[in-house]
C-alpha distance (Angstrom), angle and dihedral (degrees) to the residues before:
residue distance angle dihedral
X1 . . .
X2 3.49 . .
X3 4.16 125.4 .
X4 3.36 96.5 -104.5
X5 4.26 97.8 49.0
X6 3.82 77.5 55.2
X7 3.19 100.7 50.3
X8 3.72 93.6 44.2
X9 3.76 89.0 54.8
X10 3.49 97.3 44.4
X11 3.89 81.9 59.0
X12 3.59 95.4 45.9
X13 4.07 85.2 64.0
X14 3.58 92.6 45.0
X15 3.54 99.7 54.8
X16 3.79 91.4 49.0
X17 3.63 94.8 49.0
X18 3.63 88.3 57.1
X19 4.04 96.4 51.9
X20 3.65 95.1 37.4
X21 3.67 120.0 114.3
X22 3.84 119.4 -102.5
X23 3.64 110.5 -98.2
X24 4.31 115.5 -119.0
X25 3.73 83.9 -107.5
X26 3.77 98.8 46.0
X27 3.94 86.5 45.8
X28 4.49 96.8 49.4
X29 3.97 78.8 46.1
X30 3.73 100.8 62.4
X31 3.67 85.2 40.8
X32 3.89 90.4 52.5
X33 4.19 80.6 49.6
X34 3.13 97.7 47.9
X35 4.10 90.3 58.7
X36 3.79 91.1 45.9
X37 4.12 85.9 53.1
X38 3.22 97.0 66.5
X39 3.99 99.7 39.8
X40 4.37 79.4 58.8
X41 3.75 111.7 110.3
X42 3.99 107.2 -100.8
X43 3.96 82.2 -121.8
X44 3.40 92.1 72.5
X45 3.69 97.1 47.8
X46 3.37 94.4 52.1
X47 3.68 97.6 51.5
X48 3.83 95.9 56.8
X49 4.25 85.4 42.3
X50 3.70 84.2 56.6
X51 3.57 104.6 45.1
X52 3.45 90.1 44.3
X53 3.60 93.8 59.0
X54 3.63 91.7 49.6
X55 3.58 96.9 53.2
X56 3.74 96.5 49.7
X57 3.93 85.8 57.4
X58 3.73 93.5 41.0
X59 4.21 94.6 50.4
X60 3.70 87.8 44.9
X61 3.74 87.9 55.6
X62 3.95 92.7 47.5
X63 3.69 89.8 -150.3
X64 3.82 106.6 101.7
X65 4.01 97.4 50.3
X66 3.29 116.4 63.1
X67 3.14 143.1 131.9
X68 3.62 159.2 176.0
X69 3.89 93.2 -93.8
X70 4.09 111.0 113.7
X71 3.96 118.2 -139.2
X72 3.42 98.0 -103.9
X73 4.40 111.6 -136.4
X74 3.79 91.7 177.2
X75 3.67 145.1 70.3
X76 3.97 148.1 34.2
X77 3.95 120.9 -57.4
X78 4.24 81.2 -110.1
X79 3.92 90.9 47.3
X80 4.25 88.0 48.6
X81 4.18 87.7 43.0
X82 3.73 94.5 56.1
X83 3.78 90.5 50.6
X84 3.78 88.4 46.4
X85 3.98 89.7 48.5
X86 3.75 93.1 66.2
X87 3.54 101.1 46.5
X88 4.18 92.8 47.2
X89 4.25 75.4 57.4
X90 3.79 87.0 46.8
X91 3.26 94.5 51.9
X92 3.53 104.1 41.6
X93 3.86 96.7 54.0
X94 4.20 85.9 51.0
X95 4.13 82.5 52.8
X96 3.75 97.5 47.9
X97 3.90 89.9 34.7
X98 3.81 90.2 52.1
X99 3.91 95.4 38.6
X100 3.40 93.9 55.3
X101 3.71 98.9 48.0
X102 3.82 91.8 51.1
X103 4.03 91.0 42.5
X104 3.93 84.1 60.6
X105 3.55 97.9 61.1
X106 3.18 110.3 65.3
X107 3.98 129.7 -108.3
X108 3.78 96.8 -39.5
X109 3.51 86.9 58.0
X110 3.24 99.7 48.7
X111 3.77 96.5 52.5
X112 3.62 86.7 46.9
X113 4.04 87.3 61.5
X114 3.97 90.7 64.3
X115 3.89 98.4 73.0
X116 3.83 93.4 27.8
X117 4.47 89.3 54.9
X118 4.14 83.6 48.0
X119 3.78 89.6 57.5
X120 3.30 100.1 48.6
X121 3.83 97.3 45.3
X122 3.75 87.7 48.5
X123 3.65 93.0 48.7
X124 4.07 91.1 46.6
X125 4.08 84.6 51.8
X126 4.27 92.2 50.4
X127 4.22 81.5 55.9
X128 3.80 92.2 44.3
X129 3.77 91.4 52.7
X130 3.84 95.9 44.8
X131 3.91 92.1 40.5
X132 4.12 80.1 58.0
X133 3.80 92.2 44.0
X134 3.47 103.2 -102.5
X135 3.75 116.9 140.7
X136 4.11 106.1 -135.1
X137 3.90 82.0 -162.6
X138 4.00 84.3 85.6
X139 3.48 118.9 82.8
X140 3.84 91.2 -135.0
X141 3.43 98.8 56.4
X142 4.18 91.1 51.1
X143 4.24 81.8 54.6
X144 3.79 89.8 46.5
X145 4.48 89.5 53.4
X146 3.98 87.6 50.0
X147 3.83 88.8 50.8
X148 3.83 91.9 42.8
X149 3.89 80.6 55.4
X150 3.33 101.7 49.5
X151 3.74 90.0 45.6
X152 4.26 82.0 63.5
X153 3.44 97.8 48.7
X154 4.14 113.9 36.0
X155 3.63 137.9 94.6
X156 3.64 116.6 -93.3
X157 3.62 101.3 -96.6
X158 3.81 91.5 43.1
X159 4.07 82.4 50.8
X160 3.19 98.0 58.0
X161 3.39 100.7 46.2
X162 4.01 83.4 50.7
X163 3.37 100.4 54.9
X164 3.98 91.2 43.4
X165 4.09 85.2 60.7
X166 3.60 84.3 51.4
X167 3.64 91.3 51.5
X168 3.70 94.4 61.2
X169 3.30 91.6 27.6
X170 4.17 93.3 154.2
X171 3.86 93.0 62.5
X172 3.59 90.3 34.1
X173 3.79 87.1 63.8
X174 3.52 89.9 47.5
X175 3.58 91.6 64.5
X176 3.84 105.0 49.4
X177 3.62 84.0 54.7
X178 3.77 94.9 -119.9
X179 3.81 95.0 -178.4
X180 3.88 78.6 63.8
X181 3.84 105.8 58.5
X182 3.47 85.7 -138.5
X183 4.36 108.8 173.4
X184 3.54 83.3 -173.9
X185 3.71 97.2 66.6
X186 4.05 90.6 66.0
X187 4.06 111.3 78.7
X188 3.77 90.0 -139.7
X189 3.71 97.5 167.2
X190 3.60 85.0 67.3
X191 3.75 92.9 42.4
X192 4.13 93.2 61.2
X193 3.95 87.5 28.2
X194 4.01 77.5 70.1
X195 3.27 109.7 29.2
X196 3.85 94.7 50.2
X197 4.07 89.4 52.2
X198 3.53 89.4 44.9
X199 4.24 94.7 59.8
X200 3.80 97.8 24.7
X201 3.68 104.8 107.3
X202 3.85 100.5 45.2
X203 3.64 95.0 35.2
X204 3.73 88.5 63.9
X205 3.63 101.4 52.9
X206 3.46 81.0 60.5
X207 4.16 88.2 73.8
X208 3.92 86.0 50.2
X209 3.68 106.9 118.9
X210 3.82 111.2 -119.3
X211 3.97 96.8 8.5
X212 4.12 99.1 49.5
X213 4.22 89.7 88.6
X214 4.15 82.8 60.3
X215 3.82 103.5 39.0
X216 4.21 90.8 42.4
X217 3.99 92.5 56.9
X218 3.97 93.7 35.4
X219 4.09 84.7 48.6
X220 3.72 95.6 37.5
X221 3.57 102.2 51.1
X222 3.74 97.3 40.4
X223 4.05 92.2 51.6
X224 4.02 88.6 51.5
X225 3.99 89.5 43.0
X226 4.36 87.0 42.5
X227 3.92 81.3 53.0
X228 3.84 100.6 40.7
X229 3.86 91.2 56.6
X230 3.87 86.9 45.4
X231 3.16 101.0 56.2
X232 4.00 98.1 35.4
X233 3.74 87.0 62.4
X234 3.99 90.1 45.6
X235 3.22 95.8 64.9
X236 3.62 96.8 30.6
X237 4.04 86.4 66.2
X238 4.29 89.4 47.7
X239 3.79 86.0 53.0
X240 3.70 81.6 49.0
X241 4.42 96.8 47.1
X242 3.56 86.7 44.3
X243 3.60 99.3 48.5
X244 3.63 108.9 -124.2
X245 3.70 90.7 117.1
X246 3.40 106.2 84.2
């Protein structure tokens, strides 16, 4: 089998994981979530509202995620895949690393760990979009990362919808008036809303006393893995549109 029939099936599965219908247990357990939201001190909450916030505004800047990753102009999608490969392992040892130094100390730590995880996911998606050749520089491509991240971390109905922008991502553009920077044109209370039900529950065991080490590397690495794969198969799909995928 050659790269690309893999690739294309491995994008086959995606897609229909992300229009199938919640299961009956995946449907009692965001109910079940949903109760343990609101028994989550307000603190908490707030924190992940408020570093949300703040890195929306920061990605759509550009200027407080980079790196030393070059926009690459050359190569096959497999050539561009390996390189992305070992930076998703990069990244997801720095995660784990940094979740379970943060789940150790206690609950100021652990609140700490929200903005520091939203860096580096936001710095591992400026890589991903260079290693594709994207240029970050452009304020279209920044919007793109925050809907690749949202894609990761919604509901199913909100993901959908997400990855449906993404889709037709040109006109898309068109209609948030990229060429105006506008902030406004991204619903971001609804963008934290989800993101902070989505990693709730396992974020807090991190604050547990004596467990938080475990639960922030567990959490951490699986949320930068969960966003990896997302955003592999995002731009795997443009490559796709645009017909470079062949």
């Amino acid at each position: 089998m050659s790269y690309i029939d893999q690739v294309t099936r491995e994008m086959d599965r995606f897609e229909r994981k992300i229009y199938r219908k919640p299961s009956m247990p995946q449907a009692l357990a965001r109910k079940w979530q949903g109760k343990v939201n609101n028994k989550i001190p307000e603190k908490i909450h707030q924190t992940v509202s408020e570093s949300i916030r703040h890195m929306i505004r920061a990605a759509l800047t550009g200027s407080s995620y980079l790196s030393d990753q070059k926009l690459v102009t050359w190569g096959s999608l497999k050539e561009r895949e390996a390189i992305l490969e070992e930076r998703k392992t990069m990244y997801k040892r720095t995660a784990a690393v940094e979740g379970a130094g943060t789940g150790a100390g206690g609950i100021l730590l652990g609140l700490a760990d929200f903005p520091l995880l939203l860096s580096i996911k936001m710095k591992f998606l400026f890589d991903a979009a260079k290693i594709y050749g994207y240029d970050v520089n452009d304020y279209g491509e920044r919007l793109y990362l925050l809907h690749v991240f949202q894609l990761a971390f919604s509901k199913e109905k909100s993901r959908i919808q997400c990855y449906e922008r993404l889709l037709n991502w040109e006109e898309e553009a068109e209609k948030l008036q990229v060429g105006g920077k506008s902030y406004q044109a991204l619903d971001w209370k609804t963008f934290q809303l989800e993101y902070r039900d989505f990693i709730d529950l396992p974020k807090t065991l991190q604050l547990i006393p004596g467990f938080g080490a475990i639960a922030g590397a567990w959490a951490n690495y699986h949320f930068l893995d969960l966003l990896a794969d997302n955003a592999q198969h995002a731009y795997r799909k443009r490559w796709l549109l645009n017909g470079k995928l062949q």
